[in-house]
Backbone as a printed PyTorch tensor [residue, N CA C, xyz], in Angstrom:
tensor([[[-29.4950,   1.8870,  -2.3140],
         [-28.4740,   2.8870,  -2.5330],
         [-28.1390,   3.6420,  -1.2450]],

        [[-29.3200,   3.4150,  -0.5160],
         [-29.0040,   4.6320,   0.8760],
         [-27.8680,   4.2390,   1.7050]],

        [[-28.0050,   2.3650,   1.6400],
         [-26.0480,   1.8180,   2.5030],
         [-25.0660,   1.9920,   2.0650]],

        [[-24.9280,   2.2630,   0.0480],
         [-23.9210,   1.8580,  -0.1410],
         [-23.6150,   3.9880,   0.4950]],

        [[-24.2190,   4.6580,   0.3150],
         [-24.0010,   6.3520,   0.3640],
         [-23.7190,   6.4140,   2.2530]],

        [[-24.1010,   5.7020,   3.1900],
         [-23.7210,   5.3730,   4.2270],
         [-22.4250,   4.9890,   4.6560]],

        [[-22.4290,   4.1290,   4.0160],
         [-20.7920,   3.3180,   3.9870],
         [-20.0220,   4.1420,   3.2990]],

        [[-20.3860,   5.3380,   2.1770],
         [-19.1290,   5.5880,   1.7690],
         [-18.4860,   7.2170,   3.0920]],

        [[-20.0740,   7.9200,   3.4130],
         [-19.8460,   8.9100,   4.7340],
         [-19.3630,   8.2350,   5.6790]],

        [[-19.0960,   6.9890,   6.0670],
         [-18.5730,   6.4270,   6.9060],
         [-16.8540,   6.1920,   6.6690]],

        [[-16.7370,   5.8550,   5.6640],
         [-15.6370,   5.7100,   5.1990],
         [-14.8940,   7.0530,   5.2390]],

        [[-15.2630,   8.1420,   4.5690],
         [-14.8220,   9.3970,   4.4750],
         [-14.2750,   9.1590,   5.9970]],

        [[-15.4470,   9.2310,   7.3290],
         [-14.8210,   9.9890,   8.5080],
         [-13.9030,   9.0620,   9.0730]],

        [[-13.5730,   7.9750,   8.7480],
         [-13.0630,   6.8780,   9.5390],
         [-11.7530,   7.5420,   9.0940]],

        [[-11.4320,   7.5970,   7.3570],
         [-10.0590,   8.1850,   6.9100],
         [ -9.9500,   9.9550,   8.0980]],

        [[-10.7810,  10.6380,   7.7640],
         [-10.2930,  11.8250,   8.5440],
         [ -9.7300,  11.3770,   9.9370]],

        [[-10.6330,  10.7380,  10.9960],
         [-10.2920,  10.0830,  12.2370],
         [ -8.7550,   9.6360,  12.3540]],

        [[ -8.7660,   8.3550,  11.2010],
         [ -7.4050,   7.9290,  11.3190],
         [ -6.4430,   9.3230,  11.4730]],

        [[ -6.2210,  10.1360,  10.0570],
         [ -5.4740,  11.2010,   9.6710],
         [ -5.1540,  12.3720,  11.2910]],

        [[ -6.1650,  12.5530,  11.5880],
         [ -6.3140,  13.7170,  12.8990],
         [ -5.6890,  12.8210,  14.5010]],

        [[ -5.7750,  11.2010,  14.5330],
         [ -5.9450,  10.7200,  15.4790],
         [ -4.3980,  10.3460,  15.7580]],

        [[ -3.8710,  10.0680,  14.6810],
         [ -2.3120,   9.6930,  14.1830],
         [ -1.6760,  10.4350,  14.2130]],

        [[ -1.6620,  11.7000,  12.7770],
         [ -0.8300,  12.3670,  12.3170],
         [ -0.6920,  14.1220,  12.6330]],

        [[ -2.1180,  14.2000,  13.2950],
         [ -2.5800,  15.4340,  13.8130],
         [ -2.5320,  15.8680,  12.4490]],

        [[ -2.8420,  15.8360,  11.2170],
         [ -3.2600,  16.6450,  10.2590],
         [ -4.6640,  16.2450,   9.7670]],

        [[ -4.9180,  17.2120,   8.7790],
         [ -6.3900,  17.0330,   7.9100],
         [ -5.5760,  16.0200,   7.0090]],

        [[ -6.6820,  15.2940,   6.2740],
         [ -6.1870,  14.0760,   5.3110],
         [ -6.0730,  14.9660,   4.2710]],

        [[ -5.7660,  14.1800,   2.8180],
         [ -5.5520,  14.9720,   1.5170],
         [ -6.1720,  14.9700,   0.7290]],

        [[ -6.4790,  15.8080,   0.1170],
         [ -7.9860,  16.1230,  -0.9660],
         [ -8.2270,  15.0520,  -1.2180]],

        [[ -6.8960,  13.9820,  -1.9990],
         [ -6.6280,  12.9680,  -2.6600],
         [ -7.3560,  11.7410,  -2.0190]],

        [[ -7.6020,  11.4150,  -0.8110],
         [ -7.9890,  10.2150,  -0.1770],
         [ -9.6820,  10.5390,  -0.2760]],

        [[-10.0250,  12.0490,  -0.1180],
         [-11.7240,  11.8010,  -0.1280],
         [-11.9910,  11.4780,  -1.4110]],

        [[-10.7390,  12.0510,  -2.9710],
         [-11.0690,  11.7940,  -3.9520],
         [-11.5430,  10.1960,  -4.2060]],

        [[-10.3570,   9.2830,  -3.8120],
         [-10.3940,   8.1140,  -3.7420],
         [-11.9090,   7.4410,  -3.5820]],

        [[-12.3530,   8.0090,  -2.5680],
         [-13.5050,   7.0870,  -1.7500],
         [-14.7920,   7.7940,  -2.6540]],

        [[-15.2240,   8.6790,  -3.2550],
         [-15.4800,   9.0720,  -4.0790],
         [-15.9250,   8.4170,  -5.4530]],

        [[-14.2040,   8.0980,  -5.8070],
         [-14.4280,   7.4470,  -7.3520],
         [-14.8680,   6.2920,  -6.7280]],

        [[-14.3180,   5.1220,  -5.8030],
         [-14.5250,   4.2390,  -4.8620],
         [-15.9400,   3.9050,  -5.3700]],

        [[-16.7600,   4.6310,  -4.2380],
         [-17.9440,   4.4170,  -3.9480],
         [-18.7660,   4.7490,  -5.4500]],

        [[-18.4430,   5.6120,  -5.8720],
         [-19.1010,   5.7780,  -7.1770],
         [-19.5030,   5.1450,  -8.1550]],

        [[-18.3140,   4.4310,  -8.3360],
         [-17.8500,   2.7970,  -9.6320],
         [-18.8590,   2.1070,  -8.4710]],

        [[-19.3820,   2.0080,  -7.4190],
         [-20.0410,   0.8790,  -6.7060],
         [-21.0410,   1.3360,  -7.2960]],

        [[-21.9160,   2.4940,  -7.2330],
         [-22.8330,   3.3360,  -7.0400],
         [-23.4580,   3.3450,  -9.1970]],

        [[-22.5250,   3.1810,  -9.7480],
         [-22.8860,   2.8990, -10.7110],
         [-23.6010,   1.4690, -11.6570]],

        [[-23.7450,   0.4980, -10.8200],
         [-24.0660,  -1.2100, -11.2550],
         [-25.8970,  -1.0950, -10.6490]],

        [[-26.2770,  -1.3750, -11.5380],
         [-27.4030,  -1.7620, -12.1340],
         [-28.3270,  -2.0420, -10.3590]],

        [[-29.2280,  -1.7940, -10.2930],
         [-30.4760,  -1.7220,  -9.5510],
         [-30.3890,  -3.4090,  -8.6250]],

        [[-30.5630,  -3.7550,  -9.6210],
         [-30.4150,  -5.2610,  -9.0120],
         [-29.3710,  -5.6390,  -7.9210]],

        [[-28.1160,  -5.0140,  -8.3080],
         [-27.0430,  -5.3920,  -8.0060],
         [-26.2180,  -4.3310,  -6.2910]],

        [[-27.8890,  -3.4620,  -6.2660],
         [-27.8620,  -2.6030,  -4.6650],
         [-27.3100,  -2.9590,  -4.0190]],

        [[-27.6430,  -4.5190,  -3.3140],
         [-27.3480,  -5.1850,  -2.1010],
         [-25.9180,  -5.5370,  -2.4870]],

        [[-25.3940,  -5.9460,  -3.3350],
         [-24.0160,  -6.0330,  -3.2240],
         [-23.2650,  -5.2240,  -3.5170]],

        [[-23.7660,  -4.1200,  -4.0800],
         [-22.6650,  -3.2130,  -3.9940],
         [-22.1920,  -2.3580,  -2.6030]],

        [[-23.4960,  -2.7460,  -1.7540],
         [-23.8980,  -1.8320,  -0.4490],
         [-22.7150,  -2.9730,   0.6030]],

        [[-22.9340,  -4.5630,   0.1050],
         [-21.8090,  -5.1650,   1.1810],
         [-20.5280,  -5.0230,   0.9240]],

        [[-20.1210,  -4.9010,  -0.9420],
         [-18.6780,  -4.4910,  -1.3610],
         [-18.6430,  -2.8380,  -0.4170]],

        [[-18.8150,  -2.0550,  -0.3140],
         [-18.8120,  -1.1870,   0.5340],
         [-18.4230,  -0.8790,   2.0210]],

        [[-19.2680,  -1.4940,   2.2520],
         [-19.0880,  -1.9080,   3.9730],
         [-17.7600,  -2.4390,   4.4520]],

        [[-17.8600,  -3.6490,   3.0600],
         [-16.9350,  -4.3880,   3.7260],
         [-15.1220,  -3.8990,   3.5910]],

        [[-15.6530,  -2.8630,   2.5640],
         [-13.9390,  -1.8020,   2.3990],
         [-14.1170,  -0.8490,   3.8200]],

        [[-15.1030,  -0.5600,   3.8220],
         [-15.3780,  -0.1870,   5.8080],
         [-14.5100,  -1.1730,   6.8390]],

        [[-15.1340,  -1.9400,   6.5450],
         [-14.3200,  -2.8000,   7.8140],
         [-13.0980,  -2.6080,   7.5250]],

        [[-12.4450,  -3.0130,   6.3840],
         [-10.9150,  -2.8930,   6.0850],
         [-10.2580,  -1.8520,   6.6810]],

        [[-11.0620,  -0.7590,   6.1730],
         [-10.3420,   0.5760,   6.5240],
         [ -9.9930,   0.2000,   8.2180]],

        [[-11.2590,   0.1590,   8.8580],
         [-11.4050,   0.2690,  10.2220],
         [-10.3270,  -0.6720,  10.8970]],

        [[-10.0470,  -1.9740,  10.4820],
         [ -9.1410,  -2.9160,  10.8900],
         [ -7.6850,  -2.6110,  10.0940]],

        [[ -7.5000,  -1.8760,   9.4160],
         [ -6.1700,  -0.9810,   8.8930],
         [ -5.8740,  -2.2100,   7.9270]],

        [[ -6.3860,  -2.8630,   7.1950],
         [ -5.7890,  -3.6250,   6.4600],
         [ -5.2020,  -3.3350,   5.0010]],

        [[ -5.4820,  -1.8320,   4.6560],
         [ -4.8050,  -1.0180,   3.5010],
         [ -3.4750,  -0.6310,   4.2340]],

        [[ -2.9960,  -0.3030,   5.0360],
         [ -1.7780,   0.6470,   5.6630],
         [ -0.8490,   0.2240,   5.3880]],

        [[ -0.1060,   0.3940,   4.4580],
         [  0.9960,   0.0970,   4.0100],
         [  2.1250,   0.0360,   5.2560]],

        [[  2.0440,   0.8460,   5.9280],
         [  3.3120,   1.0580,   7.2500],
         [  2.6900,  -0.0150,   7.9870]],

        [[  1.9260,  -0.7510,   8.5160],
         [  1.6960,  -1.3750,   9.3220],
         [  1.6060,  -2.8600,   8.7840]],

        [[  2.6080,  -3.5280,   9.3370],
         [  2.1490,  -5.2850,   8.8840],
         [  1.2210,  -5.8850,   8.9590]],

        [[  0.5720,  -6.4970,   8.1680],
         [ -0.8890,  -7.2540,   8.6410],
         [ -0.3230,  -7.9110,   9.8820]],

        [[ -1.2760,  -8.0250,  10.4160],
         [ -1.3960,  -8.5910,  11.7720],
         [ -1.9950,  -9.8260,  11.7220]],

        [[ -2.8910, -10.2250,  10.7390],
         [ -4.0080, -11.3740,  10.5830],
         [ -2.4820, -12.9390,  10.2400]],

        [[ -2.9430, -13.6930,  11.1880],
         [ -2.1040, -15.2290,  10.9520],
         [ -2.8200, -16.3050,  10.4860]],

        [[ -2.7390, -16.9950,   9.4550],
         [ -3.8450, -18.0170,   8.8300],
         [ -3.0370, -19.6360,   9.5780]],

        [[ -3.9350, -20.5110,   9.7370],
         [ -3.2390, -21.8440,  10.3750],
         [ -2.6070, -22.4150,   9.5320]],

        [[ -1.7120, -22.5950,  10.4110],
         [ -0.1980, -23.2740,  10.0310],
         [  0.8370, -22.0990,   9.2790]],

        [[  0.6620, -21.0530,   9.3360],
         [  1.1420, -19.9940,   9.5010],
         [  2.1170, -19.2640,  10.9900]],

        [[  3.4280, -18.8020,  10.3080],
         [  4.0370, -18.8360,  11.6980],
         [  4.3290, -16.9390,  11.5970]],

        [[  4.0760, -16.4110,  12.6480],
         [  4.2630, -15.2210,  12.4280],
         [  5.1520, -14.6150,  12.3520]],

        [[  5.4420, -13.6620,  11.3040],
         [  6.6270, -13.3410,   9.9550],
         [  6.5810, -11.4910,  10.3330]],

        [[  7.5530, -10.8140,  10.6730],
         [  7.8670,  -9.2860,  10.5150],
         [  8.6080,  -8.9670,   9.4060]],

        [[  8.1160,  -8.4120,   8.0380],
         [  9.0470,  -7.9590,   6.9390],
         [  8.8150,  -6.9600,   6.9230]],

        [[  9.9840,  -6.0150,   6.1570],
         [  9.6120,  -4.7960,   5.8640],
         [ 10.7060,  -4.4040,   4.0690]],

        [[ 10.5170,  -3.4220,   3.4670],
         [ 11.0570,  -3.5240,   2.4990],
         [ 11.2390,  -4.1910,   1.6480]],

        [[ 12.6240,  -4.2510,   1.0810],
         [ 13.0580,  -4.9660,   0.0860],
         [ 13.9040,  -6.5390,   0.7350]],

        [[ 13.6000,  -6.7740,   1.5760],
         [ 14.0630,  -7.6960,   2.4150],
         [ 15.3840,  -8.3580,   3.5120]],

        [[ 15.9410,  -8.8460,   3.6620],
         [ 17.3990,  -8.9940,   4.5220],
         [ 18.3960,  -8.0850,   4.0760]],

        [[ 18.9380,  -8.7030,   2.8670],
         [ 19.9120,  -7.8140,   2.3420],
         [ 19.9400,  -6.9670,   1.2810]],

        [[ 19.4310,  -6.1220,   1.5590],
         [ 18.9700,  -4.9200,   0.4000],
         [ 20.1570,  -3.6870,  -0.1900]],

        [[ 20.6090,  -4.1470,  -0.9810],
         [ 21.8090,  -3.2390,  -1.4440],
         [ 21.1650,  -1.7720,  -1.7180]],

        [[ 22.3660,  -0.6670,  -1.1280],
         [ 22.2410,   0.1900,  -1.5680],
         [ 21.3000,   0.8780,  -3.1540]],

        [[ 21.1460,   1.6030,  -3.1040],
         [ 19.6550,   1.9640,  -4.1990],
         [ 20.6120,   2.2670,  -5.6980]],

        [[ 21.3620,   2.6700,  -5.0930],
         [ 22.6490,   3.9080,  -6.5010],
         [ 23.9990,   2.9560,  -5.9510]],

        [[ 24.7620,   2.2600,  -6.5600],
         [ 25.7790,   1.3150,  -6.2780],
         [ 27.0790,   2.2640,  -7.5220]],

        [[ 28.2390,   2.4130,  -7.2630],
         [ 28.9300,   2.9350,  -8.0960],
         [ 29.9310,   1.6820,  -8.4250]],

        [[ 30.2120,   1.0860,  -9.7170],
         [ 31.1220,   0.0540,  -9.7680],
         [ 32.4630,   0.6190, -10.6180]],

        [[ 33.3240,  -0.0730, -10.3320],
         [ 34.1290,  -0.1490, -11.7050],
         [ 33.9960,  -0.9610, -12.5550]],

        [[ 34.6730,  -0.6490, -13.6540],
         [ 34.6040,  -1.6280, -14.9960],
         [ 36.3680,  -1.9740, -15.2500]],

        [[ 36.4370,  -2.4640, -16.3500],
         [ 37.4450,  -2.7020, -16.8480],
         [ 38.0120,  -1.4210, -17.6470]],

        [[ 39.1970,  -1.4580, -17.2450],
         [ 39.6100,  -0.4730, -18.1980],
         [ 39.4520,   0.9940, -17.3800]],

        [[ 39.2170,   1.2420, -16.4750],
         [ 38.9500,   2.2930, -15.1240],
         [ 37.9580,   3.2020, -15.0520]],

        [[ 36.9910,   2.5060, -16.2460],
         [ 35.4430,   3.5450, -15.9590],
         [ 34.5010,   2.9140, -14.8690]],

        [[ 33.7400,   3.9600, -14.6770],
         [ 32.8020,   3.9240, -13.9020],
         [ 31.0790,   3.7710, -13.6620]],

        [[ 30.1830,   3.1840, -13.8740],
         [ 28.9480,   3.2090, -13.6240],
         [ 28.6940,   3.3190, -12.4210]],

        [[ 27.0260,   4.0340, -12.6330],
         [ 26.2290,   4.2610, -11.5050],
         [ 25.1340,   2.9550, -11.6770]],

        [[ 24.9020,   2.0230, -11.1630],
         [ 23.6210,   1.2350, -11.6020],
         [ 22.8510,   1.7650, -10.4360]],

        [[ 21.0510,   1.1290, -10.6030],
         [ 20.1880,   1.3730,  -9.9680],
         [ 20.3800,   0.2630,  -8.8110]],

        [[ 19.1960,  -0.6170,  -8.5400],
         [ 19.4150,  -1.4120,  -7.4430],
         [ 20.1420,  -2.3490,  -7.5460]],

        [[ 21.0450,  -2.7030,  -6.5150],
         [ 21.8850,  -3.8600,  -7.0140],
         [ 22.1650,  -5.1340,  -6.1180]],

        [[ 22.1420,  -6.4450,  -6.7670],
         [ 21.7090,  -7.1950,  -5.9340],
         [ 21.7930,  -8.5740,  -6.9320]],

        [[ 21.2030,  -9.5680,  -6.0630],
         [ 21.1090, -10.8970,  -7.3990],
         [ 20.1060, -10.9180,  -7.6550]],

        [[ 19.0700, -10.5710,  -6.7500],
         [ 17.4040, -10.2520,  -7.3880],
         [ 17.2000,  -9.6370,  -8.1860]],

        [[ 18.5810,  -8.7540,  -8.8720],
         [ 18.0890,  -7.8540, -10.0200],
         [ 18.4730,  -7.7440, -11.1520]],

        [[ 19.9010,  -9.2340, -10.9800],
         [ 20.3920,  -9.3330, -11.9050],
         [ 22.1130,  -8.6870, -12.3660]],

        [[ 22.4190,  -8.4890, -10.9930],
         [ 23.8110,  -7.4610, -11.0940],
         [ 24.5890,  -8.5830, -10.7520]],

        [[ 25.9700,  -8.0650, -10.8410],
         [ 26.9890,  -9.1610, -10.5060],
         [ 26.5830,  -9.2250,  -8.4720]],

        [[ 27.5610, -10.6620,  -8.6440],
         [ 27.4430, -10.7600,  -7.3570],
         [ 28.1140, -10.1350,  -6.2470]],

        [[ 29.6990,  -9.4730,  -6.7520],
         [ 30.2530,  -9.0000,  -5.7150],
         [ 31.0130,  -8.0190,  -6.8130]],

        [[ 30.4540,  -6.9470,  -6.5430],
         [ 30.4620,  -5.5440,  -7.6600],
         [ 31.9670,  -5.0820,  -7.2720]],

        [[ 32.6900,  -4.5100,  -7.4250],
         [ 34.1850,  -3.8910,  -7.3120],
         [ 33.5130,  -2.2630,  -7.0430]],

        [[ 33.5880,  -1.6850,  -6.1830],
         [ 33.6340,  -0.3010,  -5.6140],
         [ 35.0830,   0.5660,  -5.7520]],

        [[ 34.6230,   1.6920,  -6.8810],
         [ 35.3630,   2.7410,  -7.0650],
         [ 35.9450,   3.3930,  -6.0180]],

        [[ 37.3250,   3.6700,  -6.4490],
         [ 37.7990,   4.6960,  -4.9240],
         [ 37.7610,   5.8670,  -5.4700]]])
């Protein structure tokens, strides 16, 4: 139990580090909560099951440490035969979020995202 309670004080400061090293702020209650319930649900499995809960631990350590949670940052990791790919979002052509169309007859909707990925027409008529 003493690695997996290691790994999770480790974890805590690695998140503060990041937070202070980046953003110049303190992190949010919310992220120590995280590591917390985290480590806890580890911290709860049966005697036997120490040693692996102590490497499931660690090894969310390393993650942290190699940023592989960060949503803003693209993985960086390339597997073979893999060609390296920059995405971000909703992809190439990402229609506006709130699209205003006309209809027949001279009303108006607001739809949500609009696009063929979502099922909207293909070339919407825009209200003047």
């Amino acid at each position: 139990m003493r690695g997996l309670l290691l790994a999770a004080l480790v974890e805590a400061s690695l998140i503060s580090w990041r937070d202070l090293s980046k953003q110049k702020v303190l992190p949010l209650p919310s992220d120590y909560v995280a590591v917390a319930i985290l480590y806890g649900a580890l911290g709860l499995l049966p005697a036997k099951a120490a040693p692996t809960a102590s490497l499931i631990g660690w090894g969310i350590v390393l993650a942290t440490f190699l940023n592989l949670f960060d949503p803003t940052q693209p993985t960086k990791l390339i597997f073979p035969g893999q060609a390296a790919q920059a995405t971000s979002g909703l992809g190439g052509g990402a229609a506006p979020s709130n699209a205003t169309v006309a209809q027949a007859g001279g009303l108006t909707t607001t739809l949500g995202p609009s696009g063929p990925q979502y099922g909207t027409p293909a070339n919407p008529t825009k209200a003047t």
